[in-house]
Structures are given as structure tokens and as C-alpha cells.
N, C-alpha and C positions, 0 to 999 in steps of 0.2 A: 504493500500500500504506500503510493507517495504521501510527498509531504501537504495537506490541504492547506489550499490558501483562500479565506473568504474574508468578508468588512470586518472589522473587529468591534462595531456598531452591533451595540449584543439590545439595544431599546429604540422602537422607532414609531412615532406616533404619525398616523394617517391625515392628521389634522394640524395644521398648525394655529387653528382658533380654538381656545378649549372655551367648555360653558361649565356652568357649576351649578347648582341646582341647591341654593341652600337658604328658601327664605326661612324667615321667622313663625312656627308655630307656637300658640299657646300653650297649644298640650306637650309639647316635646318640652322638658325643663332641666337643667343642670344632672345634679351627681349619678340622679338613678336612672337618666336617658345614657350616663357614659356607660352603667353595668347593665349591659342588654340580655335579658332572659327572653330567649329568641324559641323555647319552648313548644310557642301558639304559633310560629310562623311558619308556612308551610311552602314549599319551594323544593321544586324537580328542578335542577342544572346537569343537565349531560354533558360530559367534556366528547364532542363530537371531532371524529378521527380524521379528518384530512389526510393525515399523513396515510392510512392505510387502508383509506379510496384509494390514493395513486398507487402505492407500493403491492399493496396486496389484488391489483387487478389484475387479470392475461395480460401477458406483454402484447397481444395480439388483437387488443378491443383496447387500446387504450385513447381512441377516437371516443369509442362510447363511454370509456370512464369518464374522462373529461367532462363531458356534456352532461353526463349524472353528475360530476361535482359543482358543474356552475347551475345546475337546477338546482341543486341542492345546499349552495352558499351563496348563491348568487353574487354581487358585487363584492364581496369579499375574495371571493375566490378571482375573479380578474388583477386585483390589487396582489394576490399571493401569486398569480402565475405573471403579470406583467412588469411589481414592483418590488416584492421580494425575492423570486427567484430569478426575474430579471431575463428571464426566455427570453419570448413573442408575444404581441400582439395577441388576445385573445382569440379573434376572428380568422388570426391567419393560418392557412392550412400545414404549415409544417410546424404546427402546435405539437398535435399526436406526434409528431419525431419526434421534436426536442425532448418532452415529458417522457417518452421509452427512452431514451438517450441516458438522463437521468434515474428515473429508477431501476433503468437496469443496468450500470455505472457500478461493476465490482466497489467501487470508495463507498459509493454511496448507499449503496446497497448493504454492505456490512456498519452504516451509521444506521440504518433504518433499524436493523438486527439490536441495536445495541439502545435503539428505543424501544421494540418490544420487549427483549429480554429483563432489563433494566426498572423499565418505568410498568411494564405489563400493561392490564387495561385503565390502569389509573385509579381504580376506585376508592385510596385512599386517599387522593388529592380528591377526587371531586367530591368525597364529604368534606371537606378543608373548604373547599371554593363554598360548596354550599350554605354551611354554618358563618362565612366570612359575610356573604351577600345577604343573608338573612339578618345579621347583624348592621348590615348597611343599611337593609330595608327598614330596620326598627330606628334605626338613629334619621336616617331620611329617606320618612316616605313616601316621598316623591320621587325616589334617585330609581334610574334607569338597572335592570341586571341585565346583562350583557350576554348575545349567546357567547360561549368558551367555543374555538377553533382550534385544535393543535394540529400542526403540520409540520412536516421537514423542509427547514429555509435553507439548508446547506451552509448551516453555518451565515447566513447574514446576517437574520435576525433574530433574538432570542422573544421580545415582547413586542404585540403591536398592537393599541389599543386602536379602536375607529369609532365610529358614533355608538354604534351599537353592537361590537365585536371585540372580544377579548383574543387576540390573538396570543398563540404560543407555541414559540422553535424548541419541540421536543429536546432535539440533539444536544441543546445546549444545557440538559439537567442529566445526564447519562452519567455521573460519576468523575470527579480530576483525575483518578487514577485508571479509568476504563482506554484500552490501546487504543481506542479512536483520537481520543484528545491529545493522547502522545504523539499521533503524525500533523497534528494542528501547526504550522508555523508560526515560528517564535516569534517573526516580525511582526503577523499578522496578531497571534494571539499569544500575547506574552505572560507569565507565571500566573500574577496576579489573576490576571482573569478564569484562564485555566481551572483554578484554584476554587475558583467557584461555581465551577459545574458542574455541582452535587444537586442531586434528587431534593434535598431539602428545600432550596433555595427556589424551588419551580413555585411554590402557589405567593410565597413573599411577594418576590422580583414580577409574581402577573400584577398583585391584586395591586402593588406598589406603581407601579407602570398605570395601572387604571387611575388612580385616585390623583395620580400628578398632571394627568392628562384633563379628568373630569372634575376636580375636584379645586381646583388648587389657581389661584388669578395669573392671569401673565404678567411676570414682572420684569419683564426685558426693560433696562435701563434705571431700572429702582436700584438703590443705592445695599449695600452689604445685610444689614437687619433685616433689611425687607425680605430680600430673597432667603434667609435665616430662619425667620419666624412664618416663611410659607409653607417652607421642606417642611421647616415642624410641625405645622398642624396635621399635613400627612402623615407623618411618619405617628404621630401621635394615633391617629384615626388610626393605619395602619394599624397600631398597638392594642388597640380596641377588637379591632376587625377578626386577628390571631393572637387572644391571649397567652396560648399554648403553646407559641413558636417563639423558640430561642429568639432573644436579641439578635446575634451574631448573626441569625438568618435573614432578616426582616433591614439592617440594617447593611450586608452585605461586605461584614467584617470578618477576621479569622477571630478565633476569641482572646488571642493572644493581643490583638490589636480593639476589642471590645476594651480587656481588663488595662489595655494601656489608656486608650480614654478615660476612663473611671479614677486611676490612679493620676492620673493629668488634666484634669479639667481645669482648674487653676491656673495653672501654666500656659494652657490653649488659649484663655480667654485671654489674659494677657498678650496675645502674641499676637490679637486680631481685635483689640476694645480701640486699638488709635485709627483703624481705620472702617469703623462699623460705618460710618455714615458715609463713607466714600462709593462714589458709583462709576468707578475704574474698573473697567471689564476686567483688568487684572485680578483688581482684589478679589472681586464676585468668587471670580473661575476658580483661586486659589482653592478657595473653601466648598465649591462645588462641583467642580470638574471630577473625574476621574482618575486616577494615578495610582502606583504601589504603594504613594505615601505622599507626604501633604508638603510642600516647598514650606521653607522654612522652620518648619518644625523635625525632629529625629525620623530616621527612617522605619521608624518602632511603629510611628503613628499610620491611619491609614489614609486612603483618597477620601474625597467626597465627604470632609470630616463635617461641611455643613450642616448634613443631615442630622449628624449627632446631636449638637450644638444646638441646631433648632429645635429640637426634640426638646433637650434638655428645659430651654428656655420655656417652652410652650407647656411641658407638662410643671414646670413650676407656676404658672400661670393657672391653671387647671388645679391645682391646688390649692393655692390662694382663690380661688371664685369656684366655689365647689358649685354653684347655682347653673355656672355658666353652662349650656349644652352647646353638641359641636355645631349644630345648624348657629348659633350665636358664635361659636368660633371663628369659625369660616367666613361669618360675616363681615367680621372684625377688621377693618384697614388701615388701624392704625398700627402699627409695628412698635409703637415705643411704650404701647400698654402694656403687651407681654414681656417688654424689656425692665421695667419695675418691677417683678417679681424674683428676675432674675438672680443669685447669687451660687455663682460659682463655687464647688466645694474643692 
């Protein structure tokens, strides 16, 4: 098996206007809307197989699988064959090639393998999804659930959320030690990432991917706090969503770099309190980008330590205003109310 080379772009949203659905109810109120006894709520989510429409068809009908799968996703599936795998053209007739090409692709073909084998038919995530959405549904009942789509991006894309689809690149939860990921190239896909394409990290990294997309204002050009105290409410919600999932998953940490934030929290704020209010795409990126670890701080520390931070600050927030519910969170634009709460340990 060569060496595979794909985007190293593991989250990609279909939209770039997100909407948020979060007015103000009466009846939704503070502490006992955050502890959702989701009990009475009742909710069928199938994680529907994409990937094993295409894989698992006759190499020999794959004209009619096709056309079964765009009756059956419909615009979704033109975005997975046009924008994530990046063929053809829906319409055009050397579709059915290209897709036998691919799934019957020895590489690709033993990545498929190591999604069945691996993740099987899912059933334990999709109680996870479920229990997560129904926990959504009680905090806002108004908020959309989304069909679940899993498919094989080949490596492009691991999340993709759209209006109303929850997409998700199987291949990219199969294990960091599974031989697929060890022929992944290193320029393409280097440790760090690697590193976390564990089975665990599949329903985090969706439902996280959802709520940034739907949930969460666009703050392109807002200054350090702002973009701070946005992660946070997500990652807070997130928190809510899967109280049973490790930190370290949900936040997309090893734990060694969980227990290194914890033990440094002090330190961090220090290292990023002179320029909270700066809106230097530098500073933003510093603390919300991506990386093995965070520019100017130890290489102990990890990327995207914003998350953290935000977290941090929002759920000190959330404790001081025990009243407050998340429809009232989410509402909330000013950034420097949750910044009074704040005190770093």
C-alpha cells in the first residue's frame, strides 16, 4: 500500500453563513434546563451508511448504485461526490467510472475494510448521537436534528455539517495505530493529527462540528475575547450534550496535554490577558488555529488552546448565574460579561 496523500482539512462546513436558533423562552430557565432529563424524549436517528451504498455495491451496477444514492441523499450526496471526493460532475457520464475506480482502488478498498471492521455498524455511537440530540432538543426546542450521513471522503474530510446534514469521514475514526493511518503522509497528515483518529473522538468532533456551524455567531474580525467566549459557549453546550465523554475527547486533547492545561491555567492567561482585546488575525489564530502546540507557550501545551480557555471562562460564568439557560447564553453578545466571572486558577 502507498503512501496516501489527501487535504489534511479533517472539518468542513457546507455553508459559510451559519444561523443559530436560540430565542428566549419563558419556560426554558437557568440550572435545571442545563441538567437535561431527556427521559420523555423520544427520537429515532439512524447513522445512515453512505459509505457502504458505494462500497458494498457490484462493481458492475455501480450506475444504479449511484442513482439509488442521490435518490436517497439527494443534495447531499452531489456535495459528497462533486465537493468532497472531488470526482465529476454529478450529471456527467463517466460518474459510474470514476466511483468503480474508487471503490474498487486496493488503498481504498482496505480503508473501507478498516471502517467496517473497526467502527462495525455503529450502534454504539448512534445511541451517543441520539441521547446528544435529544439533549439538544430539550435545551432548544426549536433546534433542527440533522439526518447523520457517514461516508468515505478519502481522507479529505473528517466533519461536514450543511443545513440539514450531519456529515461524517468514517476513515478518519478507525484507530492512530490501525496500518491505514500509518501509510497517511506525514506532510499531508502529520502526528498530531494522526493521533486522533480514535473511534472515541467520532461523535465529539461531529456533534462539535454541528454546534460551531449552527450554533455559534460569526465572529470574523471580533477582537481575541470575542472569538474566546464563542468556542466557549460551544464547547460548554458540547459539555452538556456528552456528559459521559472524557474531556480529552470533546476537546481534542491527549490527556497529557488536558492535565497540562489544568496545571497551567494561570500561566496561559497571563500569556494572552495583554492582548484579549486585540483583533490581529494573528492573535485570534494563535489561540484558535490548529497546531501540535500553541506558539509561545511550551510544547507540553496543545493547538487550539482557545477552546479550552473559552470553556473555562464560560463555564465560570454559568456558575456564577446559575439562573442563566443556554438559549440566554447564546444570546448573550457581550463578551466582557463572561469575562467578570473569570478567575484563573
Amino acid at each position: 500500500m502507498k503512501a496516501i496523500k489527501g487535504k489534511v482539512l479533517s472539518f468542513r462546513s457546507a455553508k459559510a453563513v451559519l444561523y443559530v436558533g436560540i430565542f428566549l423562552l419563558a419556560a426554558c430557565t437557568g440550572k435545571a434546563d442545563r441538567q437535561a432529563d431527556i427521559s420523555s424524549i423520544e427520537l429515532d436517528l439512524p447513522l445512515e451508511r453512505l459509505d457502504r451504498a458505494l462500497f458494498h455495491a457490484p462493481s458492475d451496477s455501480m450506475a444504479s448504485a449511484s442513482l439509488r444514492a442521490y435518490a436517497e441523499y439527494g443534495e447531499f450526496y452531489r456535495l459528497y461526490i462533486e465537493d468532497i471526493l472531488q470526482g465529476a460532475p454529478l450529471g456527467d457520464p463517466r460518474l459510474p467510472i470514476i466511483l468503480s475506480r474508487f471503490t474498487l482502488d486496493p488503498d481504498w478498498r482496505s480503508v473501507q475494510q478498516a471502517i467496517d471492521s473497526v467502527l462495525g455498524d455503529m450502534e454504539p455511537e448512534q445511541r451517543r448521537f441520539e441521547d446528544a440530540f435529544k439533549r439538544l432538543k430539550l435545551l432548544f426546542p426549536d433546534s433542527l436534528v440533522p439526518r447523520i450521513i457517514v461516508f468515505n471522503s478519502g481522507f479529505n474530510y473528517g466533519v461536514t455539517p450543511t443545513d440539514s446534514v450531519l456529515g461524517i469521514g468514517a476513515e478518519w475514526f478507525i484507530g492512530s495505530d490501525h496500518p491505514v493511518v500509518g501509510y497517511l503522509a506525514p506532510e499531508a497528515f502529520p502526528q498530531y493529527v494522526k493521533d486522533r483518529m480514535m473511534p472515541p473522538m467520532l461523535v465529539p468532533s461531529a456533534i462539535k462540528g454541528w454546534l460551531l456551524i449552527h450554533y455559534t455567531r460569526d465572529v470574523q474580525g471580533a477582537d481575541v475575547l470575542t472569538n474566546l467566549v464563542e468556542v466557549g459557549k460551544a464547547m460548554a453546550l458540547l459539555d452538556a450534550l456528552l456528559p459521559d465523554t472524557e474531556a480529552r475527547y470533546k476537546f481534542a486533547f491527549s490527556q497529557e496535554q488536558l492535565e497540562w492545561c489544568e496545571a497551567n491555567e494561570l500561566a496561559i492567561w497571563k500569556s494572552i490577558v495583554e492582548r484579549l482585546f486585540s483583533k490581529n488575525a494573528a492573535d485570534v489564530g494563535r489561540l484558535m488555529n490548529d497546531g501540535p502546540f500553541t506558539n509561545g507557550l511550551p510544547r507540553e501545551s496543545p493547538g487550539h488552546l482557545g477552546e479550552w480557555i473559552g470553556y473555562r471562562m464560560v463555564k465560570a460564568y454559568l456558575k456564577a448565574n446559575p439562573d442563566v439557560s443556554f438559549q440566554q447564553l447564546f444570546a448573550l453578545d457581550d463578551a466582557k460579561t463572561v469575562l467578570k466571572n473569570y478567575k484563573p486558577n
